[in-house]
Every structure is written in structure tokens, then in C-alpha cells.
N, C-alpha and C positions, 0 to 999 in steps of 0.2 A: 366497600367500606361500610354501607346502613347495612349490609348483611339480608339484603331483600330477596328474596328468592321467588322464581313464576311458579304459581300453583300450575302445575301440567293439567289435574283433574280439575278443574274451573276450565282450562284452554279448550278450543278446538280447533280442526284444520278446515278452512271454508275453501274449497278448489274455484278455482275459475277456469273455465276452459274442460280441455280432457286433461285429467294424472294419471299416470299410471302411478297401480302398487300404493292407492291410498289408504287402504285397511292397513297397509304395512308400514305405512309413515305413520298412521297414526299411531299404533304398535307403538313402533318404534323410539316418540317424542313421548307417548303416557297420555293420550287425552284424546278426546273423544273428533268423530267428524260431524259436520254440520253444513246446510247449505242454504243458498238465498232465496228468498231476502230473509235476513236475521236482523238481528237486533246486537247495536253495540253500545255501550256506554247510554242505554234507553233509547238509541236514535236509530230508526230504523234502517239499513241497509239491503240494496239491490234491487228497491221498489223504484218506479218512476221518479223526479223530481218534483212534479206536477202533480202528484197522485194525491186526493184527497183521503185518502184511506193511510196517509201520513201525517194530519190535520186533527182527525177523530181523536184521538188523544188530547192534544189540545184545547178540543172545546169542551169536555168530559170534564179536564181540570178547571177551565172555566164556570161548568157549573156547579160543580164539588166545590169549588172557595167561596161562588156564591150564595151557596147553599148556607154558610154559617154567619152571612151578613145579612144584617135586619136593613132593610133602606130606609123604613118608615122611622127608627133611632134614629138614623145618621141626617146631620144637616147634609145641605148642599155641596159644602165645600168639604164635609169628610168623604163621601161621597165621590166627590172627585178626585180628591188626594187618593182612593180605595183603589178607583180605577187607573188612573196611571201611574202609582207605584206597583199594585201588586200585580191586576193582569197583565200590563203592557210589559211586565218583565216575564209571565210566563211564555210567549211563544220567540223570545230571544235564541233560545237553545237551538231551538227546531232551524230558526233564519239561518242558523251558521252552516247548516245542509244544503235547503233547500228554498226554491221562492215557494209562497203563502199562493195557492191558485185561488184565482177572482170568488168564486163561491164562500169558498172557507173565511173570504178576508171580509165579506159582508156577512157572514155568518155572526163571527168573530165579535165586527164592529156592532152588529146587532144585541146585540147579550150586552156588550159595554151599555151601549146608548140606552137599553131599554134598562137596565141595573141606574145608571143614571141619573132620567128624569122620572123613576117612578117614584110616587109618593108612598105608596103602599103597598101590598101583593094585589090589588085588586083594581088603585086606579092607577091613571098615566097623568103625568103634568103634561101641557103644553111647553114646545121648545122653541 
């Protein structure tokens, strides 16, 4: 009825296991083969759960958004409103995967806190 159609050449076939005659399914359907761990919908696929090399993206974006916020502008309370609206929504996506392993999540929580209480680039408030 929306008249949607699957782009084949965007697709590909990701095997699990042993296929037989997979050059030939792929042939067959128009789109290319691939294999894991790949990447679907930006979330990684066929790495560990646990694997912090799943995280690395995550904290990248953490310091890419905070790269274009000044602390020393912001009061205290913009400040905090920065922090858990914007990053506490970044690693949402990722949780619908996988758990956060212990390192990444004081990584994480580090960048928050130190973005925080600092006054400046250069000094730290006490908390």
C-alpha cells in the first residue's frame, strides 16, 4: 500500500554458521555478503556483550558534545540540566543491546562529573 520497496544493493546476507552456495544466494537476492561482527542500525553486532570496544563510540560522543559547551558560561544549574538531558540520553541506544562493563560506566560517569563541577578548563570546584 506505502509502495516501499528493499533496496537489495544497500542489503546484505550475514551467514551464521556454515551456507552452502552463498555467492549464489547473494547472486540471486542482488546484494552484497558480509560477515561479523558488523554494524546494524549504528549498533554493533556479533562483538561480545561485555566488550568495551562497544562503549568507544559512546565516550567519542561524549567528548564531541562536550567539546562545543563552554562550563565556565554555564551556571550550575545549566550545567546540570546539560548533563542529564543530553548525555544521559546518549548511551540509551547502546543499553537496548548491551550492559555498560564497570570501566566504561566510570569512564562515562567521569567526563559527566568532571564537565560538572568544573569552573573553567583549567580549575575544578570542590564537590
Amino acid at each position: 500500500m506505502s509502495r516501499l520497496k528493499v533496496n537489495l544493493a544497500k542489503s546484505a546476507l550475514i551467514p551464521i554458521g556454515e551456507v552452502l552456495d552463498l555467492p549464489q544466494l547473494a547472486h540471486f537476492f542482488g546484494c552484497g555478503v558480509d560477515s561479523l561482527p558488523s554494524t546494524y542500525l549504528g549498533l554493533p553486532l556479533g562483538v561480545s556483550y561485555k566488550s568495551k570496544i562497544v562503549w568507544e563510540p559512546v565516550i567519542e560522543k561524549f567528548h564531541r558534545r562536550l567539546a562545543g559547551w563552554k562550563s565556565k558560561l554555564l551556571s550550575m544549574g545549566g550545567r546540570l540540566t546539560l548533563v542529564e538531558n543530553a548525555l544521559w540520553s546518549i548511551p540509551i541506544y547502546y543499553l537496548s543491546l548491551s550492559t555498560v562493563p564497570v570501566s566504561s560506566s566510570f569512564q562515562l560517569e567521569k567526563i559527566m562529573r568532571d564537565f560538572l563541577w568544573s569552573n573553567n578548563d583549567a580549575e575544578m570546584r570542590f564537590h
